[in-house]
C-alpha positions as CSV (number, residue, x, y, z in Angstrom):
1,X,27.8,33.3,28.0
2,X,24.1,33.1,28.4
3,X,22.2,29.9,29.3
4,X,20.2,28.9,26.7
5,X,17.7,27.5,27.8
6,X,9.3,15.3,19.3
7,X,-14.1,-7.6,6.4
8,X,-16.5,-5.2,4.7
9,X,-18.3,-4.7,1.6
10,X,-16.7,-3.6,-1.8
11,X,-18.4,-0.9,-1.4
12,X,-17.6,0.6,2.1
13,X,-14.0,-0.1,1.1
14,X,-14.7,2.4,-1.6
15,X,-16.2,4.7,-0.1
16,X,-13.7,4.7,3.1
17,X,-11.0,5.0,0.7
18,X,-11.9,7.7,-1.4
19,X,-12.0,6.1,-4.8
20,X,-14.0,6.2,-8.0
21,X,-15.8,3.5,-9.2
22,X,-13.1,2.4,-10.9
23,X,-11.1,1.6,-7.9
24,X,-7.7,3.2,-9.1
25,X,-6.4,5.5,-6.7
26,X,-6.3,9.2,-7.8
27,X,-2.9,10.2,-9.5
28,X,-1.9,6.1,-10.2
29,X,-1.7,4.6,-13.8
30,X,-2.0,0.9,-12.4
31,X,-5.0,-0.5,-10.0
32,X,-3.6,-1.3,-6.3
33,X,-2.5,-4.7,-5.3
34,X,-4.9,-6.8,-3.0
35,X,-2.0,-6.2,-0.5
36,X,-2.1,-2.6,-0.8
37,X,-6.0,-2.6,-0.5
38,X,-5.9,-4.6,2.4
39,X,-3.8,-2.4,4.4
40,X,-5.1,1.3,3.3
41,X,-8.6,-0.4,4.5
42,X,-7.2,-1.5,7.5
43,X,-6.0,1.2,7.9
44,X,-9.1,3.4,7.4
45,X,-11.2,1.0,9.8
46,X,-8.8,0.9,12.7
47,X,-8.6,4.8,12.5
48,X,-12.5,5.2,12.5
49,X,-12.8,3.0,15.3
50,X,-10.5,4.5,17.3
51,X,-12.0,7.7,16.4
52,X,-15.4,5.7,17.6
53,X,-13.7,4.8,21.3
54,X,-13.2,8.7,21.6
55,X,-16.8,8.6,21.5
56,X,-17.7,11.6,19.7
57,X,-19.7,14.1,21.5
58,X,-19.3,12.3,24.8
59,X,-15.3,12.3,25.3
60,X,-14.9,15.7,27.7
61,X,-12.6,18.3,25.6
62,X,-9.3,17.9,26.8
63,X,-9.9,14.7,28.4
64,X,-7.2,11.8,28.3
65,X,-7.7,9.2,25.6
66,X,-4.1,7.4,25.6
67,X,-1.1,7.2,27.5
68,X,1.6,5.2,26.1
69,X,4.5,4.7,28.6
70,X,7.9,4.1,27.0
71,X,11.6,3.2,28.4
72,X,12.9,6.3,26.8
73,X,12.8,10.1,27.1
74,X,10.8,11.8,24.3
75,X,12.0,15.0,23.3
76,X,9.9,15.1,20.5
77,X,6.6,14.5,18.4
78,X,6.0,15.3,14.9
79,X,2.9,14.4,13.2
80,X,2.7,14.4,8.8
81,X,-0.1,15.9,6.9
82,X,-1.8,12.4,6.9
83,X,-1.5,12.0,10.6
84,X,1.2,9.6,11.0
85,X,3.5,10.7,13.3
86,X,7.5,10.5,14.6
87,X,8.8,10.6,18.0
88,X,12.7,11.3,18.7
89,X,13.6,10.0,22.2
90,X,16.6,9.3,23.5
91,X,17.7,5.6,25.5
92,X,19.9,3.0,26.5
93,X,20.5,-0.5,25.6
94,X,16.7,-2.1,23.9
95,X,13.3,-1.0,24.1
96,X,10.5,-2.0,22.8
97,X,8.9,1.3,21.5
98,X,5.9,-1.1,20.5
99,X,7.1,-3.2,17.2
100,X,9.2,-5.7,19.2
101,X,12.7,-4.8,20.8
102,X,15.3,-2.3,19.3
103,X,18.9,-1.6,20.5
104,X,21.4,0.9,20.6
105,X,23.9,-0.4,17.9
106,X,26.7,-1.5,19.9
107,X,24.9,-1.1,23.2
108,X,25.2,1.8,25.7
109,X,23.4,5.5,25.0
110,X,21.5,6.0,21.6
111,X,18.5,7.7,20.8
112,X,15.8,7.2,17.9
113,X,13.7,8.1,15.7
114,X,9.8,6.3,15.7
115,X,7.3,6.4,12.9
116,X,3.5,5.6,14.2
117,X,0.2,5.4,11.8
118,X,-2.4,7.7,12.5
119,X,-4.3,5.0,15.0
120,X,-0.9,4.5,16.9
121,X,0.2,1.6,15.3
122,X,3.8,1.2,15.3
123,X,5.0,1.5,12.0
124,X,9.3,1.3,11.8
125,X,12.3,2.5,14.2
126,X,15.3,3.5,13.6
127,X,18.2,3.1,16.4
128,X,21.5,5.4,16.4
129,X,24.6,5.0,18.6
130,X,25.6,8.0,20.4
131,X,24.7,11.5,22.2
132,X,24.5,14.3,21.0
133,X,24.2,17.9,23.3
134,X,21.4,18.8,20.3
135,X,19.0,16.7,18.0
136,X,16.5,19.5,16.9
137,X,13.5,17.4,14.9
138,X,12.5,15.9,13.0
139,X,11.2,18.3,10.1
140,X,8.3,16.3,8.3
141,X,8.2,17.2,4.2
142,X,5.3,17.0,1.7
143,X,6.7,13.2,0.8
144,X,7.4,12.5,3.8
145,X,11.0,13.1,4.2
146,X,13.0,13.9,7.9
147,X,15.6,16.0,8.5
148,X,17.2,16.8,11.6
149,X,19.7,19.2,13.1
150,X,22.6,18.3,15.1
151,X,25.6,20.0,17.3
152,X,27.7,17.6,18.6
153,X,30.7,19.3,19.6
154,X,32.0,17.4,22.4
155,X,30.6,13.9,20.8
156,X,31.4,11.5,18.9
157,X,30.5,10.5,15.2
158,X,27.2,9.4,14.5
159,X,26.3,7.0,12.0
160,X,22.8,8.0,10.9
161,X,23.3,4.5,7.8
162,X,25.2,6.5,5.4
163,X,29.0,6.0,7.3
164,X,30.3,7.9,10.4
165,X,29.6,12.1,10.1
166,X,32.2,13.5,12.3
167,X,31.1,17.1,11.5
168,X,30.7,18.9,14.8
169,X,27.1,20.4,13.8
170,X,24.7,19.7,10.7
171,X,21.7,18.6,9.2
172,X,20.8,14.9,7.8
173,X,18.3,14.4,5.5
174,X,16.1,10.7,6.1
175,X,13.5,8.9,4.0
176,X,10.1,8.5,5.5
177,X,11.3,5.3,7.3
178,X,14.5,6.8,8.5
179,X,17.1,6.0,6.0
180,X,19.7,8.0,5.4
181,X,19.7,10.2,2.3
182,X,22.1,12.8,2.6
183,X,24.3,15.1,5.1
184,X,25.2,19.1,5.2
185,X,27.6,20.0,7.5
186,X,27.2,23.3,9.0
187,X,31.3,25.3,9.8
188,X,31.9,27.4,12.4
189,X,33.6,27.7,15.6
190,X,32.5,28.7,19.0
191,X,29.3,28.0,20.7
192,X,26.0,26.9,18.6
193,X,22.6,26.3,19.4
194,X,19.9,24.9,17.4
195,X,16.3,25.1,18.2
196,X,14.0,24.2,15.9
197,X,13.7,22.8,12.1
198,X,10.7,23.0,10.0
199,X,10.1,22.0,6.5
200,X,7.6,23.4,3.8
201,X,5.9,21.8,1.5
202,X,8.5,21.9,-1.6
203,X,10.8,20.0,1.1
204,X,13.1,23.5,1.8
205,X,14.3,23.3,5.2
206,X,14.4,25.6,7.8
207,X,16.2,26.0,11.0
208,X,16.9,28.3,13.9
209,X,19.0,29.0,17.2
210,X,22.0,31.0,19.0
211,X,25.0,31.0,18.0
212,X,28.6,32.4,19.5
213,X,31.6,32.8,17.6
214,X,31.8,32.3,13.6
215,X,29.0,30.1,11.3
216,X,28.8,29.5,8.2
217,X,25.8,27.8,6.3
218,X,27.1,27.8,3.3
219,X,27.2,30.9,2.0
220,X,30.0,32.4,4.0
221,X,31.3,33.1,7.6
222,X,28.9,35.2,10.0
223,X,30.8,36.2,13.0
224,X,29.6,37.5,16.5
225,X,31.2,38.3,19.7
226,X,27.6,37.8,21.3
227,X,25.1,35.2,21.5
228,X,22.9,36.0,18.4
229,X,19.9,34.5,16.8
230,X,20.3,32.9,13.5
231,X,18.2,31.5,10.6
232,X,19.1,29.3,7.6
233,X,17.1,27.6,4.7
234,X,18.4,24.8,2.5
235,X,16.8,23.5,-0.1
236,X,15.3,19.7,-0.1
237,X,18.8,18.4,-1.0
238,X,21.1,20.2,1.7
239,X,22.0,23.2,-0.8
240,X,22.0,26.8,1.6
241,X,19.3,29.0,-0.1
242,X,19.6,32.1,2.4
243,X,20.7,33.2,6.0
244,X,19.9,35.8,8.3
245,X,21.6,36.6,12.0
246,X,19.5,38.9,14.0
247,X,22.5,40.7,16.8
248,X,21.0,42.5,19.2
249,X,23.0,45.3,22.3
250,X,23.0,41.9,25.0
251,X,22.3,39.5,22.3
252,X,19.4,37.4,21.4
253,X,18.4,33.6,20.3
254,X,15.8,32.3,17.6
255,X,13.5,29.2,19.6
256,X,10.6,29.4,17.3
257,X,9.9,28.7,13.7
258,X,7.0,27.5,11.3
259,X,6.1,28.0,7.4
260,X,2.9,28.3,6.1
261,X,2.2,25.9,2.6
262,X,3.0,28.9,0.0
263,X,6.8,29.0,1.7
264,X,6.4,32.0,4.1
265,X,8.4,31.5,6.9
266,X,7.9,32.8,11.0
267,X,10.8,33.2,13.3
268,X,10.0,34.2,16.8
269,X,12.8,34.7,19.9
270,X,14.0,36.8,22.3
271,X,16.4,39.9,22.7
272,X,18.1,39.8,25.5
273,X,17.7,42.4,28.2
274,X,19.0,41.3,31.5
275,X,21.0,38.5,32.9
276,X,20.4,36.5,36.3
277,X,23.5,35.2,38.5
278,X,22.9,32.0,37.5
279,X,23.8,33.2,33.6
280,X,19.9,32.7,32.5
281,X,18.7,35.4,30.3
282,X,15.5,37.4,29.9
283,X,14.0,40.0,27.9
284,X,11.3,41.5,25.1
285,X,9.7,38.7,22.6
286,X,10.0,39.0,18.9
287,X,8.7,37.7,15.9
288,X,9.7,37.9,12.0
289,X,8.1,37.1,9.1
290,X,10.4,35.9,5.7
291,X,9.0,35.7,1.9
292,X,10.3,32.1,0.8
293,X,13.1,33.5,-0.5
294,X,14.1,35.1,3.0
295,X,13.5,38.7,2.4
296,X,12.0,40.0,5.9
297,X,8.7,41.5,5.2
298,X,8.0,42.8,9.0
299,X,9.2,42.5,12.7
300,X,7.5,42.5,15.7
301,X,8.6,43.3,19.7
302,X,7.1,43.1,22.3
303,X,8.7,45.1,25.3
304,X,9.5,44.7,28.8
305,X,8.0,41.2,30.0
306,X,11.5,39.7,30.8
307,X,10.7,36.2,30.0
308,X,11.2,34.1,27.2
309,X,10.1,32.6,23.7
310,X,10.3,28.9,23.8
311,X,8.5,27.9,20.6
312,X,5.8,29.4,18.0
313,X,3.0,28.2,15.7
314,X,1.0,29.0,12.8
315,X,-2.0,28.2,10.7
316,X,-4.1,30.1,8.2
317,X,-4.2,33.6,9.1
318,X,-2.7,33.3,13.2
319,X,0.9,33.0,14.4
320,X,1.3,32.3,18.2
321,X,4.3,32.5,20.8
322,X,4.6,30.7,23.8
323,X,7.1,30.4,26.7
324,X,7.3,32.4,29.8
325,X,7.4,36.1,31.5
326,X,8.2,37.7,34.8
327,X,6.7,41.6,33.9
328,X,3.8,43.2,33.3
329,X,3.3,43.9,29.1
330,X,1.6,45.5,26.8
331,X,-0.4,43.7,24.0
332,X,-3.3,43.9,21.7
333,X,-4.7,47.0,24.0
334,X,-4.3,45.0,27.5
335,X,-1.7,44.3,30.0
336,X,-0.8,40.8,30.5
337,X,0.2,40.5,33.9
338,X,1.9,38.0,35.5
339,X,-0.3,36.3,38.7
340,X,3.0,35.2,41.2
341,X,5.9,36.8,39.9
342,X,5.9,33.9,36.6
343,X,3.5,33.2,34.5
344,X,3.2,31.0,30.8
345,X,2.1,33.0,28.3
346,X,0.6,33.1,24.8
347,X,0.3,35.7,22.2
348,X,-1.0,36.0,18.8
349,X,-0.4,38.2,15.7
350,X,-2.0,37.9,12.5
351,X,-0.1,36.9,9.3
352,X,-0.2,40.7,8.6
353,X,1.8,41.4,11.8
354,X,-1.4,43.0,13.6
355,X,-1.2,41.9,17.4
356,X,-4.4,39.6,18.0
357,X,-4.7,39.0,21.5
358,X,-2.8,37.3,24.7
359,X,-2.9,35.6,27.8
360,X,-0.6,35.1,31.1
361,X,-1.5,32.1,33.1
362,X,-0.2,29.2,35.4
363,X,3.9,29.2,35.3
364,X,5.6,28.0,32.4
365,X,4.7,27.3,28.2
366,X,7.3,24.5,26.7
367,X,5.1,23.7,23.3
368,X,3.1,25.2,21.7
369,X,0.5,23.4,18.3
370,X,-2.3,24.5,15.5
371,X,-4.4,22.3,14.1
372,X,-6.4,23.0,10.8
373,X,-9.6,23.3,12.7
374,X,-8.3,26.7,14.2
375,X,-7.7,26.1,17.7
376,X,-4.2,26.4,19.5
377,X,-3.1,24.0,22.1
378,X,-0.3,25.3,25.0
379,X,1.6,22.6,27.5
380,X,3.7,23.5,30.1
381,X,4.1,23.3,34.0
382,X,2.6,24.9,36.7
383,X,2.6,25.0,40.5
384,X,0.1,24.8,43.2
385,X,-2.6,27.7,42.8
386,X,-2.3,27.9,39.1
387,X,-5.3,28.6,37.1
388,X,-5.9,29.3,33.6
389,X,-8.2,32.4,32.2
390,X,-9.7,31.8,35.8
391,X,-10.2,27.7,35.9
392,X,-8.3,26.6,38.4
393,X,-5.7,23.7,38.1
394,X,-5.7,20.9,40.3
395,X,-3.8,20.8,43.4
396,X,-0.5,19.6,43.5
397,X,1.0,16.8,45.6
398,X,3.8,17.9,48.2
399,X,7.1,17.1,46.5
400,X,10.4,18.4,46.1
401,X,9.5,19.0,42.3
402,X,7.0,21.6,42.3
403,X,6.0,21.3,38.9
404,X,2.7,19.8,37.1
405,X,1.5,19.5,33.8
406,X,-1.4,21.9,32.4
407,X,-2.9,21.7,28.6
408,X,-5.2,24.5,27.4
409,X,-7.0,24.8,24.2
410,X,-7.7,28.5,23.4
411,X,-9.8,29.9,19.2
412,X,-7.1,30.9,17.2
413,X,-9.3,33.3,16.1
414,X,-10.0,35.4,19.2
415,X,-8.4,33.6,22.4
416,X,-11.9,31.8,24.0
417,X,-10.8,29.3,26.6
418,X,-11.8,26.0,25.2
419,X,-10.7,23.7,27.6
420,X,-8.0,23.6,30.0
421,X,-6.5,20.5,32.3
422,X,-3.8,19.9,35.1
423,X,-2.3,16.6,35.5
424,X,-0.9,16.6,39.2
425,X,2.6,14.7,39.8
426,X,5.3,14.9,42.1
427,X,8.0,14.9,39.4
428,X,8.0,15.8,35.2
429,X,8.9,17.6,32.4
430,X,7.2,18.1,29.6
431,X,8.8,18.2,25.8
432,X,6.5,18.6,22.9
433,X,3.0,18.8,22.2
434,X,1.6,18.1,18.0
435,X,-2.0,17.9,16.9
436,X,-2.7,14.8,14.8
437,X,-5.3,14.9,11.1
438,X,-8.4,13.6,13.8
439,X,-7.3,16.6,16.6
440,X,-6.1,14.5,19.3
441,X,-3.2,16.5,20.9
442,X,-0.3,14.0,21.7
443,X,2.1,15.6,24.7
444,X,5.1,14.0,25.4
445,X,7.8,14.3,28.3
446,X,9.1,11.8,31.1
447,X,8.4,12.1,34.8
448,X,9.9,10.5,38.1
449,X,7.3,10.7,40.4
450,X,3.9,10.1,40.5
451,X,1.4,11.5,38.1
452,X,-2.4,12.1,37.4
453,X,-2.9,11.8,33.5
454,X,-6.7,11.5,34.1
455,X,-7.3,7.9,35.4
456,X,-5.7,8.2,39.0
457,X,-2.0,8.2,39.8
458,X,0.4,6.3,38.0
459,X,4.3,5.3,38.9
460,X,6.7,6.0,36.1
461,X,9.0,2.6,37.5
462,X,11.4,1.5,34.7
463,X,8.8,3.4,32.2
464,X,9.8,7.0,32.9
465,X,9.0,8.3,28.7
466,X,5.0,9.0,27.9
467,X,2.9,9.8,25.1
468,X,-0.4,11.4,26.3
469,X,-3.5,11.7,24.0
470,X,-5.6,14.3,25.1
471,X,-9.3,14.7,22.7
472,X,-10.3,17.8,21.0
């Protein structure tokens, strides 16, 4: 098997708000309480001053503007429409993820889930005892709903507040403060792999991976004697809507997925075309576009740069790829080349399936955002000599790790450099990367040795988790 690879006036209170002169929210039949007032205005002030610190017009592009250090590993970040945003890490015993302490139900190895106002503010936590090989998420709905996706085939049960789910894999629907709401178990037997989750506006949820053996999402067993890519949609409750697997001559894995506000959903992976000793896997890229009632409307591949897909996004008219390639390809009328035998890359298409444009550059893409402003962010790692579309990285420290963290900003719309940064360290990894509603991209990861995140070398000590801001 293949390796496979979160005080003012009355009236500036109006006016921050967003209200008539009447003061009733849009959409309400009663006036808010004084409480309520009070903390949307707080709100709305401590947001514009933070957006003041940034110092509009004087903060460099892709210059550090937080770094939050936490006793945990993020694997995730997730931000809502309105900006607030969720981080999954995992940890053990009590930390304080900055609302006082919380703690592993029972003690030992946990994980949770972290809910953060716009500003940064910590808004609620949610502790669960347990570890599991897979917590894909969390998917963020219209109302602000979670759901995540779990295999935990050689775990225990996990108790997510709605009683012990010993299913082996499934997905778990939340409330916006983590609550349990409800639980659909996912048969099968054999090896499976989610990746990612994603939910649209109507609160249908989406998901995607590799799976080995025999699945069934609710509509009937799919069986495959190779690793083979897989989508599924259930509707806000847990009910299956539709499923797709995608098998392939040496098999093939789904690691990137997003949906557009009408429903439309985009799938991107790879097919498999050669195996290393080690049992990693390479191959030719492809992307998918589904209708939102999962009829395929067009496919896309993109032969010979034996790499891989690690994660997609899309907004408005663009849908990007990221993740990592070894060979020369072929792609909107140019070769993308790699510079030293491996190379990140990032690739476009239109929503039409038209190829846009691409680039290869420093070593490895893990994440990959879009914010509504039309600019597409890329994190990774790269090694000494890296550049990006010719600005050179910084220099990295001697180590045993050779691995750093870059950030690039590139136009959705036609692939212009924006900015790009390298943060030198002797020792990380890097998870996730979201845009928030103001554009700050937050990048999240954990390191053990040094690092550079813009303000001189810090020491990850008992604190190995971070949360980097980095300004549009």
């Amino acid at each position: 098997m293949a390796h496979r690879g979160f005080g003012l006036e009355v009236f500036c209170c109006i006016a921050l708000l967003g209200w008539g002169c009447g003061g009733v929210p849009p959409g309400t039949d009663e006036p808010p309480s004084a409480t309520q007032v009070e903390m949307q205005l707080q709100e709305a002030v401590e947001e514009e001053s933070t957006e003041d610190a940034r110092g509009h017009g004087h903060t460099p592009p892709g210059a550090s503007v937080e770094l939050r250090q936490l006793q945990a590993f993020p694997t995730s970040i997730t931000h809502d429409r309105d900006g607030n945003r969720v981080l999954l890490a995992s940890f053990a015993g009590t930390v304080d993820f900055g609302g006082g302490p919380v703690s592993v139900p029972g003690g030992g190895g946990g994980f949770a889930l972290v809910g953060y106002k716009p500003h940064g503010a910590f808004k609620w936590a949610r502790a669960f005892a347990g570890s599991a090989s897979s917590l894909i998420g969390p998917a963020i709905d219209r109302k602000r709903n979670l759901a995540l996706v779990v295999e935990k085939s050689f775990q225990g049960a996990i108790d997510f507040g709605g009683g012990p789910i010993s299913a082996a894999r499934f997905i778990v629907g939340l409330d916006p403060s983590g609550g349990f709401r409800w639980v659909r178990p996912i048969a099968g037997q054999g090896f499976f792999q989610p990746y990612q989750i994603v939910a649209s506006r109507s609160g249908d949820i989406t998901i995607s991976g590799v799976y080995n053996g025999v699945v069934d999402f609710g509509q009937g067993p799919l069986a495959s004697a190779l690793d083979t890519a897989f989508i599924a949609q259930y509707s806000a409750d847990g009910t299956p809507r539709w499923s797709h697997i995608f098998p392939d001559v040496k098999g093939s894995e789904a690691t990137g997925l997003a949906v557009d506000d009408d429903g439309t959903v985009y799938l991107g992976g790879t097919f498999t075309t050669a195996f290393n000793g080690d049992g990693s896997y390479y191959g030719d890229f492809f992307l998918m576009r589904f209708t939102p009632r999962g009829t395929r409307v067009w496919s896309r591949r993109v032969l010979g740069p034996l790499g891989n897909v690690r994660r997609l996004a899309m907004h408005g008219n663009r849908v990007a790829l990221t993740g990592f390639f070894r060979e020369p390809f072929s792609f909107a009328g140019k070769t993308v080349t790699p510079s030293d035998g491996r190379d990140a890359f990032v690739a476009t298409y239109s929503t039409s399936g038209a190829e846009s444009w691409g680039w290869g550059f420093a070593t490895d893409g893990r994440s990959i955002d879009m914010s509504p402003k039309g600019e597409v962010v890329v994190v990774g790692e790269y090694v000494d000599g890296d550049s990006i579309v010719g600005v050179p990285l910084p220099p990295v420290p001697p180590s045993a790790s050779p691995w750093s963290l870059f950030a690039a900003s590139f136009e959705s719309s036609n692939g212009r450099l924006r900015w790009a940064r390298g943060f030198p360290s002797t020792g990380i990894w890097v998870s996730d990367v979201s845009i928030g509603k103001q554009g700050v991209s937050r990048v999240v990861g954990y390191f053990w040795g040094d690092t550079d995140f813009g303000d001189g070398p810090v020491m990850p000590g008992s604190s190995p988790g971070f949360v980097l801001g980095l300004a549009r």
